[in-house]
C-alpha positions in Angstrom: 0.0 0.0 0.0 1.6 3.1 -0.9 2.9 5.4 1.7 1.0 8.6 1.4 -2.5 6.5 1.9 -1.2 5.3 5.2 0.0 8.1 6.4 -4.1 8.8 6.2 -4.6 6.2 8.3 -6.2 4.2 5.5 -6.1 0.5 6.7 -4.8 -2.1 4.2 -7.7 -4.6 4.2 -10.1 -0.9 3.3 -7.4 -0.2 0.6 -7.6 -3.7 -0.9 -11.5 -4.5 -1.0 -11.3 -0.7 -2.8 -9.0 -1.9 -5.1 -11.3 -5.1 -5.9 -14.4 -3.1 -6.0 -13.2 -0.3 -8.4 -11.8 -3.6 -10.4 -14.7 -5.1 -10.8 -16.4 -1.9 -12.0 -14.1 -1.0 -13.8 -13.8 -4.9 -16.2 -18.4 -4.6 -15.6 -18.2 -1.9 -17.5 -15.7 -2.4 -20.1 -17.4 -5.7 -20.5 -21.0 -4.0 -21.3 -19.7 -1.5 -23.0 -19.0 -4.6 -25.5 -14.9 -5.0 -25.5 -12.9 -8.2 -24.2 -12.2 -7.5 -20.7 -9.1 -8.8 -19.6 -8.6 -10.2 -16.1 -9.2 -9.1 -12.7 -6.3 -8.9 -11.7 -4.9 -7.0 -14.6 -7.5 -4.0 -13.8 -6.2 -4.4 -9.6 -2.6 -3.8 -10.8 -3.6 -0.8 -13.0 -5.5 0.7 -10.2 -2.6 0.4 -7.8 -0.1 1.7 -10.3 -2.6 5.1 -10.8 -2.6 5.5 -6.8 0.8 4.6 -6.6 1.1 7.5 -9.3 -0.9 10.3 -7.8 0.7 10.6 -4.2 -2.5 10.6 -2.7 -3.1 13.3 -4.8 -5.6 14.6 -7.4 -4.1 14.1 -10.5 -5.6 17.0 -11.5 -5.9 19.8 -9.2 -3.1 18.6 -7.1 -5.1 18.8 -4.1 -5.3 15.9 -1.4 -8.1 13.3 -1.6 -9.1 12.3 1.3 -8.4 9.0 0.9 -9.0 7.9 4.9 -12.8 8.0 4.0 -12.4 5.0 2.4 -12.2 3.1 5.8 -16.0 4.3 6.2 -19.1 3.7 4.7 -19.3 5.3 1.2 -22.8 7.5 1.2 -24.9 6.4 -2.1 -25.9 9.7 -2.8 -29.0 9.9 -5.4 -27.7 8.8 -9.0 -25.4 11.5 -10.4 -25.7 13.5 -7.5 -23.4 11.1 -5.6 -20.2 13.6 -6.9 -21.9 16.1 -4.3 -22.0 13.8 -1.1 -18.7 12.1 -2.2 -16.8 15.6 -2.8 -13.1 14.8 -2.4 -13.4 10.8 -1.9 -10.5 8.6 -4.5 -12.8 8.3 -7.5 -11.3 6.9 -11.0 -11.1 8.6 -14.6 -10.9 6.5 -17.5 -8.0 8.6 -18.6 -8.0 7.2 -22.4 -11.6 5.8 -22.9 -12.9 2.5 -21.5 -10.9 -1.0 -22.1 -7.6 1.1 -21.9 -6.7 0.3 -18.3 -4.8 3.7 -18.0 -6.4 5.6 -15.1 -5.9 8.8 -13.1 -6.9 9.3 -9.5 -8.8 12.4 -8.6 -11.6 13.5 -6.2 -15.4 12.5 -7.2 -16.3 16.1 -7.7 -13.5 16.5 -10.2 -14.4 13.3 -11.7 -18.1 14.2 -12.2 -17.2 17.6 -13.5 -14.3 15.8 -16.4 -17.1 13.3 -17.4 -16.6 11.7 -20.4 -13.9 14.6 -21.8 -10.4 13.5 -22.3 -7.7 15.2 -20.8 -7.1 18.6 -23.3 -10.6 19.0 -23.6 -11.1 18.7 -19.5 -8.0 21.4 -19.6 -9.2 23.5 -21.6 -12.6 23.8 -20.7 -11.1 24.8 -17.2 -9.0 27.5 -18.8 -12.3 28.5 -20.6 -13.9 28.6 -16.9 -11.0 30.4 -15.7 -10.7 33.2 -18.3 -14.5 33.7 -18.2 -14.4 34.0 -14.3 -11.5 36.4 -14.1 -13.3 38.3 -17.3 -16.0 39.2 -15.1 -14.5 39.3 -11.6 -12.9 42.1 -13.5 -16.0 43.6 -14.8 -17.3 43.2 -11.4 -14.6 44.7 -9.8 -14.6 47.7 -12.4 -17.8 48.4 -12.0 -17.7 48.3 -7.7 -15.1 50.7 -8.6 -17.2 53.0 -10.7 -20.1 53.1 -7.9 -17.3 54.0 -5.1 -16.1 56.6 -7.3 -19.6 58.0 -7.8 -20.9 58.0 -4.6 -17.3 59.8 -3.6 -18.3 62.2 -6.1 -21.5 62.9 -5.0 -20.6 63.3 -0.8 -17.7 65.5 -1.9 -20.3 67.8 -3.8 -23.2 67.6 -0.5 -20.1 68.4 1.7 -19.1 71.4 -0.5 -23.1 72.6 -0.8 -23.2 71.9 3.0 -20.2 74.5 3.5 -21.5 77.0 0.7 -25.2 77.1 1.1 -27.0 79.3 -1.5 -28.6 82.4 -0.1 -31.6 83.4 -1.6 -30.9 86.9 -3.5 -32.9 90.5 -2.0 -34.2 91.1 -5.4 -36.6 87.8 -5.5 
């Protein structure tokens, strides 16, 4: 079992029945989906090498999975809400399509949010997400900006009426 899953506390019987389980969800799937699955065994291996590979991390976003949840119950969560209940639980991405037995490790949100995108599509649609968000935390920003400004404007001019009222002229 590979250090940094230890270091969670994960217990090694937990780590092993996840390794089977994801194995055998993994080759279910690949087997309905119509390819020639190859053994169990084959898909365990390739599991361990991707955990062994991401540090405990998400391969991803580099953050840490909590990988010590897998010594507890996993919550079902309602169909494809499950990424929501299961935030930062080890989920697997099919990294090059089903029946390739290359996988990456990341958190179930990130998982859930990648879908069925490979890798430079996920990557860019986050830089897409990114530019758009800084586009108009910018706008946002600018136009905060323009309402301080405005309102600055406008107590400067009360204070300066405030100081200079008008007097009414003797010829009215």
């Amino acid at each position: 079992m590979p250090d940094e899953l230890r270091i969670q506390s994960v217990r090694c019987d937990k780590y092993h029945d996840w390794l089977l389980e994801q194995a055998k969800s993994l080759r279910l799937r690949d087997k309905s989906s119509g390819q020639a699955a190859p053994p169990l065994a084959d898909y365990v291996m390739a599991l361990h090498r991707a955990v062994r590979r991401s540090k405990g991390l998400d391969e991803y976003t580099g953050k840490q999975v909590k990988w010590y949840r897998i010594n507890h119950q996993r919550p079902a969560g309602p169909g494809r809400r499950k990424h929501r209940t299961r935030g930062t639980w080890p989920s697997v991405d099919h990294y090059n399509g089903t029946g390739k037995l290359d996988y990456r490790i990341c958190s179930a949100t990130v998982n859930f949010a990648k879908s069925a995108l490979d890798e430079a599509a996920f990557v860019d649609l986050c830089r897409k997400v990114v530019r758009h968000h800084n586009k108009a935390q910018s706008e946002r920003n600018e136009r905060v900006a323009s309402a301080r400004r405005a309102a600055k404007a406008h107590a400067a001019q009360h204070a300066k009426s405030a100081r200079n009222p008008k007097v009414p002229s003797a010829s009215a």
